[in-house]
Every structure is written in structure tokens, then in C-alpha cells.
C-alpha positions in Angstrom: 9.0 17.9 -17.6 11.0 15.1 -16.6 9.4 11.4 -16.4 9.4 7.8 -15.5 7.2 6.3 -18.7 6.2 2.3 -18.7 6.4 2.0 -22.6 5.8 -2.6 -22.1 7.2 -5.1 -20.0 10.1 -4.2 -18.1 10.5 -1.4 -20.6 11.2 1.9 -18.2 12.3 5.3 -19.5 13.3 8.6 -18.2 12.1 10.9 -20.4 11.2 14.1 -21.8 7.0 14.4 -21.6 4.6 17.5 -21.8 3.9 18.9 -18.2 -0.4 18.6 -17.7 -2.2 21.3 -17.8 -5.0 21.7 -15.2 -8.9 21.9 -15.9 -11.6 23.1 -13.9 -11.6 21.4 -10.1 -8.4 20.5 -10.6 -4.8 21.0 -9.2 -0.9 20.9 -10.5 1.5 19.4 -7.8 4.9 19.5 -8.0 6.1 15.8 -6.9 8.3 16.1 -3.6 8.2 11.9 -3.5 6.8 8.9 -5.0 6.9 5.5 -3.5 7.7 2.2 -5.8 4.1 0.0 -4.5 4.2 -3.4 -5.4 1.2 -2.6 -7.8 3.7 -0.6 -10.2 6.0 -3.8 -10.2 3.2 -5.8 -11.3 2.9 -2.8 -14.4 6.7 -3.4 -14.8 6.8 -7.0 -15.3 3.2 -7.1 -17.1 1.5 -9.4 -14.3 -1.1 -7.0 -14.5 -2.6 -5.0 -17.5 -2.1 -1.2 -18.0 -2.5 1.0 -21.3 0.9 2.4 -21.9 2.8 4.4 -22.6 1.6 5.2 -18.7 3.3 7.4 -16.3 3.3 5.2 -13.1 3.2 6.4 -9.6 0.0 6.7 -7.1 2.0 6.8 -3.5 3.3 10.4 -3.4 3.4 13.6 -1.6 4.1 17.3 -3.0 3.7 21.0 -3.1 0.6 22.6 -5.1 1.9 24.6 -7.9 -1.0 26.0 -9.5 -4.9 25.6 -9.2 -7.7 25.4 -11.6 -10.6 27.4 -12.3 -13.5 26.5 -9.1 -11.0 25.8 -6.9 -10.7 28.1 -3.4 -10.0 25.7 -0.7 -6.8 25.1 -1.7 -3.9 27.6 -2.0 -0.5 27.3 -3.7 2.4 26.0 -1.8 0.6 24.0 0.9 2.0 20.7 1.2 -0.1 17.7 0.7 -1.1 14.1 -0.3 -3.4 13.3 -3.1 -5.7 10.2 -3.2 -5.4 9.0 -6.3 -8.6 6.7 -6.9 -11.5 8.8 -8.5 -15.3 7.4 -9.3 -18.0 8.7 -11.5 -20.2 9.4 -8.1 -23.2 8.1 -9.7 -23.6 4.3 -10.8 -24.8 1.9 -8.9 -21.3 1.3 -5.9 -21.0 4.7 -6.1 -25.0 5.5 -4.7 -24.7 2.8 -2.4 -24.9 3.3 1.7 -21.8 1.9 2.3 -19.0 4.4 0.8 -16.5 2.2 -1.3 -14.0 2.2 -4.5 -16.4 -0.8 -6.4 -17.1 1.7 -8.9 -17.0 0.0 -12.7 -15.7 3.3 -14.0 -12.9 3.6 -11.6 -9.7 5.6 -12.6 -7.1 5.6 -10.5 -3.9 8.4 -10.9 -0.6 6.0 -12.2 -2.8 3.1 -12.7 -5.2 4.6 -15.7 -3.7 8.4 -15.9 -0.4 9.7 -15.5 0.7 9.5 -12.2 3.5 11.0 -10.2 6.5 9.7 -11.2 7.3 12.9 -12.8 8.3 16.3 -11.7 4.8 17.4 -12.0 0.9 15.5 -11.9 -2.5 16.9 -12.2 -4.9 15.5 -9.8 -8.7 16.1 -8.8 -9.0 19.3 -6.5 -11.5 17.3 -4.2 -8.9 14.3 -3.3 -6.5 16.8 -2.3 -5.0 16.5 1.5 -2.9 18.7 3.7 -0.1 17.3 5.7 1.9 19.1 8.1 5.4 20.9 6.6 7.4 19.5 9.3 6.4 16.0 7.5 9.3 14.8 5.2 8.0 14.3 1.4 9.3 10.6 1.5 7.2 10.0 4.8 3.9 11.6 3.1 4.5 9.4 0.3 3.5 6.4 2.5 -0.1 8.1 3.0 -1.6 6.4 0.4 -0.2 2.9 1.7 -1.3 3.8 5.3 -4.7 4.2 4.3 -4.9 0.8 2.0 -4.0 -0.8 5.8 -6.9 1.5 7.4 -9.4 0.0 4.9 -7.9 -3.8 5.1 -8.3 -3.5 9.3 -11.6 -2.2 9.3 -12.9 -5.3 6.9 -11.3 -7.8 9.2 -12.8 -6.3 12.0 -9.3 -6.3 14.1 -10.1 -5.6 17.5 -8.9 -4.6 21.2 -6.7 -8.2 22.6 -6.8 -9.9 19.5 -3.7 -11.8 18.3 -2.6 -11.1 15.1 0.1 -12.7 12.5 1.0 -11.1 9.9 2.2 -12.4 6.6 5.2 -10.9 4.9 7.3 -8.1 6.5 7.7 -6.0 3.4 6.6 -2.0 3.8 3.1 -3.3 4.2 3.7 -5.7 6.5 5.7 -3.4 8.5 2.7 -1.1 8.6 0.2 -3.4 9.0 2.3 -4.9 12.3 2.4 -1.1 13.6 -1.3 -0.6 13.0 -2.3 -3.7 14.3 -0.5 -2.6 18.0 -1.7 0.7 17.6 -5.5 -0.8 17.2 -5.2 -2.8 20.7 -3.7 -5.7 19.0 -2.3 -8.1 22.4 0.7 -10.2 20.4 1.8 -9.9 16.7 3.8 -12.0 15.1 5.7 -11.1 11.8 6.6 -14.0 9.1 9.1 -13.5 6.5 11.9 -15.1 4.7 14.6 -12.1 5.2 16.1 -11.6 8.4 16.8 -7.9 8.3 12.9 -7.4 7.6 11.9 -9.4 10.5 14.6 -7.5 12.5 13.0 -4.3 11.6 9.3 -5.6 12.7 10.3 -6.4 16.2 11.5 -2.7 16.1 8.4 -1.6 14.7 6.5 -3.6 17.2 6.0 -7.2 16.5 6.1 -9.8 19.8 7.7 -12.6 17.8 9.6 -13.0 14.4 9.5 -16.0 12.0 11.7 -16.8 9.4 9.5 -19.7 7.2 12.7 -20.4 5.9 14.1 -22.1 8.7 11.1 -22.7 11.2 8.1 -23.7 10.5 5.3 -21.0 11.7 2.3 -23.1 11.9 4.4 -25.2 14.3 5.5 -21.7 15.9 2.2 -20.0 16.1 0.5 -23.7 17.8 3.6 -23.7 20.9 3.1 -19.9 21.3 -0.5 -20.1 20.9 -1.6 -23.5 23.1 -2.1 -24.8 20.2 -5.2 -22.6 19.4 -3.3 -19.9 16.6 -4.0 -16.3 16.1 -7.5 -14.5 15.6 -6.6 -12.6 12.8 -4.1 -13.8 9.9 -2.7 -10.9 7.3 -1.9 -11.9 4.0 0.5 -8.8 3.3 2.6 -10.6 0.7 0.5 -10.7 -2.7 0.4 -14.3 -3.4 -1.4 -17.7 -3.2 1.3 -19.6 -1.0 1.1 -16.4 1.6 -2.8 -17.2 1.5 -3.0 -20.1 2.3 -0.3 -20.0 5.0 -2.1 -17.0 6.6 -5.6 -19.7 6.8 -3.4 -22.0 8.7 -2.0 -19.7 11.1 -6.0 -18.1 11.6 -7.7 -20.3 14.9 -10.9 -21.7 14.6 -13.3 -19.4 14.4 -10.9 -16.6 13.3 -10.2 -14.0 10.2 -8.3 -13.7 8.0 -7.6 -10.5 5.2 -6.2 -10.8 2.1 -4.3 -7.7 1.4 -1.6 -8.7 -0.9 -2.2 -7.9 -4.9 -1.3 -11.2 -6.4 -0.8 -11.3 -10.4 -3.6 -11.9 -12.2 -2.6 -14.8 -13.3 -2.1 -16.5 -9.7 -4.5 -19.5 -8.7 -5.3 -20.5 -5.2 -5.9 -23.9 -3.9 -7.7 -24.1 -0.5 -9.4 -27.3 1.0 -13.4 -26.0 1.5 -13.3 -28.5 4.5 -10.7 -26.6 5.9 -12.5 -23.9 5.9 -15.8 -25.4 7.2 -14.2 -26.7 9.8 -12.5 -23.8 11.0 -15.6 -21.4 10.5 -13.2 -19.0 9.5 -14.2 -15.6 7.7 -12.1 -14.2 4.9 -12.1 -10.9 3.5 -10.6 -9.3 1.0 -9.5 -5.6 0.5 -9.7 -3.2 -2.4 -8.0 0.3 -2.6 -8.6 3.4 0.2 -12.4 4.5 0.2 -12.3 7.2 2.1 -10.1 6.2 4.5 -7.2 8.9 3.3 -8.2 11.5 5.9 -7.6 9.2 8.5 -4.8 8.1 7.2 -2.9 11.2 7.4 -3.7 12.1 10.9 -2.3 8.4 11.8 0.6 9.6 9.6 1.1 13.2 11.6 1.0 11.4 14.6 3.8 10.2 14.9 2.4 7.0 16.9 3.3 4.9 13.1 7.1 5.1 12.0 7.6 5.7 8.7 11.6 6.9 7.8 12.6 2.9 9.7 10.3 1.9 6.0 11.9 3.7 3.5 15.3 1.8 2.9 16.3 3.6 -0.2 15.6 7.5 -1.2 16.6 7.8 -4.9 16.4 11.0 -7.2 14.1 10.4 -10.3 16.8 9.9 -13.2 17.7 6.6 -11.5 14.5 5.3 -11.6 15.1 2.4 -13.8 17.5 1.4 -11.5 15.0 1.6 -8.6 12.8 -0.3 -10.5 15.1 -3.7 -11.0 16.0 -3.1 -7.6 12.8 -3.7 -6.5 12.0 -5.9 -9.3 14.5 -8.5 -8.3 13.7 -8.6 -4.1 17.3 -7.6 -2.9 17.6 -7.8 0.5 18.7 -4.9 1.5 15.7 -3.4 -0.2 12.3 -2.5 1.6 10.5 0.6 0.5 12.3 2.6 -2.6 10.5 6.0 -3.0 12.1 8.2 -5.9 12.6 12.1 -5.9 12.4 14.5 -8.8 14.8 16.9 -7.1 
């Protein structure tokens, strides 16, 4: 079969690769799309570590070609949506009350095994997903993403009237400013640096749009705000500066998530006072533990737009191209998902 392969830093080929054979619980999906996450641009650019040669790709959607042996709940042909983190179900995370992706021995499809930036991927039986046909493949691809958000919301503990600013309007962002009005939020405000993102977010729902390029937001957020700010603060950017921004937009007394994966290498610099002061709870958020289900009846509900998202749907043999789109922020690029056919 035809794949994308990461071979080192920013080294991306399409190539000929053996197609995976399924084992017992397992199933062969034929890849209808793949979304570019701002995970696999930190594989690309070697902010974060991966074992290559690796096949890349954990936000996609497909068609079950073939299953393997102790597997009868699934048929071939349905279309569905894989979650692609998988756990050893029995160390110590793993037994604990609290379901959760904290598992040591954590393997994740793209990220430790080839993933679906290919025409075909294997993946475990039991993380397999149904979404509804009339769903387009580059719409299911977003699944995964959705249900990242679900997990990040739930930490925060966003609820009913709160006042919410998001951090970065890139396809998380955007999301994260739909699910936030879905969830009861009373005023959102979307910060960015590119005008066309913030654009779409007041589409996609946000009250108020900031570009931190030529206004200040803190200054914003206080006039719009009495002077108070918001009582929940989304980091959706991945990086130290959106951090700390996002604690001085939170209120006293308010949350904030960090939901952004920052290179490894990133430091951030807070003042402990200023958080003393503001009694303000941060939390952080790590993968989709069982939040996928949900995810994709959010997704086939059609309350969350998805198509707005996707700026650029490219077939497979250009993803290199896709890739340095992505890799070097052009504007007119928000979510690039990648089809093999």
C-alpha cells in the first residue's frame, strides 16, 4: 500500500510499505480520511520524540475491510472511527476507579504504531466506532479531536453561565468555542493573531473576537468583563506564552485548562503569587479516555460544525506538501486532512 512514512526531522515520504495483516481482536480499515493534529507536526519537526521510520496519523475515519479472528460485532463495510490510544488494562492507572489514559505502557496508533496515513491501518477490534454513512470521511476524521475537547471540558469542570475565553482559534480552538456554547457557556471570547480564524469563530459561535496582535485582551476581557475576567481560560494553542496569557484572562477564583501540546522542550514562567492570589485551579489534559463514544454522537449531531474546520482536503500523494503547509502556519490554513483516494 501507499504511505506517508516520517523517516527524521522534517523528513516525509510517500511510499511503497507492506499493507498490515490483522491478528486476533483486531480489524483492517481502509483510510477514507486522516487529519494533520498538531501532535504529528511536533513528529515532523522533532519537538517531540517518536521511533521512526513511523507511519503517522491518529485522527481518521474509514470503512472496515477485513476482520480478525474473535471478532463478531463488527461487520465489513460499516463506516467508523477508531480510537487510537490502547492500555495494557491491568497496571496500576489502568485498575484505578477513575477510567483514564495514565497508563505507563500506553501505545497509541500513529504515535507508537503505524497509523493511518496510509491507504490501509490495523487497529484493536474493541476501539472500533460506528458513525453514520451520511457523515463525510473528512468530518469523522475530527472524532478523535472532538473527544480530546470532551475530556479537556470535563477536567475544567465548564459549567451552565460560565464565561469562557479561549486561547488560539486553530481547529481546536474552534471546537473548543463550539463546545463550550453547546455546554451552557453564557459569553466566549476567541483570541488569535489571524483574522480569518477569528472570523470563522464568531461564525462558529464566539461573542467576541480578539486579535492579540493589535489589542490587548487582558485590557479587552477587564472592559467586557467589569473588570472581573472570564471563569474559565482555554489554553488551545500548545505553548507557554498562550499559558500564561490564558491565567491572566482567568478571574479570581477561576480555571483554567491547558489543552495545547507544547514541545517538550518549552519552559513556563508563572509568578506562584499570581496564582495565590487569584486562587485559581489549573488543570491539564491528556488524550480521550473514554470519551470517544460521546464524541461521535456530538459529532452526528449536527449541533458541532465540522466542514467550516477543514480548510484544505488533499489526496495522500501530496502529503508532504500538506505537511509544510501546516508546518509553516499559512494563513489560509486551518485543518488539513489528507485522503488516500
Amino acid at each position: 500500500m501507499k504511505a506517508l512514512v516520517l523517516h527524521g526531522v522534517r523528513d516525509l515520504r510517500f511510499e511503497e510499505v507492506p499493507t498490515p495483516e490483522v491478528g486476533e481482536g483486531e480489524v483492517l480499515l481502509r483510510v477514507g480520511a486522516c487529519g494533520i493534529c498538531g501532535t504529528d507536526i511536533h513528529f515532523y519537526r522533532g519537538e517531540w520524540r517518536v521511533k521512526t521510520p513511523l507511519i503517522p496519523g491518529h485522527e481518521f475515519s474509514g470503512v472496515v475491510e477485513e476482520v480478525g479472528p474473535g471478532v463478531d460485532w463488527i461487520e465489513e463495510g460499516e463506516h467508523v472511527v477508531a480510537e487510537p490510544n490502547v492500555t495494557c488494562g491491568h497496571c496500576y492507572y489502568c485498575r484505578m476507579e477513575r477510567r483514564n489514559f495514565y497508563c505507563p505502557n500506553i501505545r497509541a496508533v500513529g504515535v507508537d504504531v503505524a497509523g493511518a496515513f496510509a491507504e490501509y491501518v490495523k487497529v484493536p477490534a474493541a476501539n472500533v466506532y460506528s458513525v453514520p454513512r451520511w457523515m463525510s470521511f473528512e468530518e469523522a476524521a475530527l472524532v478523535e479531536p472532538i473527544a480530546c475537547c470532551v475530556r479537556g471540558l470535563y477536567n475544567v469542570g465548564l459549567e451552565p453561565g460560565d464565561t469562557v475565553a479561549v486561547v488560539g482559534a486553530g481547529p481546536i480552538g474552534l471546537l473548543m468555542v463550539q463546545l463550550a456554547k453547546m455546554w451552557g457557556a453564557s459569553r466566549v471570547y476567541a483570541v488569535d493573531l489571524i483574522d480569518r480564524r477569528l472570523s470563522l469563530a464568531r461564525q462558529l459561535g464566539a461573542d467576541v473576537a480578539i486579535n492579540a496582535g493589535r489589542e490587548d485582551p487582558v485590557e479587552v476581557l477587564r472592559g467586557d468583563t467589569e473588570g472581573i475576567g472570564v471563569d474559565v481560560a482555554i489554553e488551545a494553542v500548545g505553548s507557554s506564552k498562550a499559558i500564561e496569557l490564558a491565567v491572566k484572562l482567568a478571574r479570581r477564583g477561576g480555571r483554567v485548562l491547558i489543552f495545547g501540546v507544547a514541545p517538550e522542550s518549552d519552559v513556563l514562567q508563572l509568578r506562584p503569587f499570581e496564582l495565590y492570589d487569584k486562587e485559581l485551579m489549573m488543570v491539564a489534559s491528556y488524550r480521550s479516555p473514554y470519551t470517544f463514544q460521546r464524541a461521535v454522537r456530538i459529532a452526528s449531531s449536527g449541533r458541532v460544525m465540522l466542514r467550516p474546520i477543514i480548510s484544505h482536503v488533499l489526496p495522500l500523494e501530496r502529503g508532504v506538501e500538506a505537511f509544510r503547509m501546516v508546518d509553516e502556519k499559512k494563513e489560509d490554513v486551518i485543518k488539513v486532512v489528507l485522503r488516500p483516494s
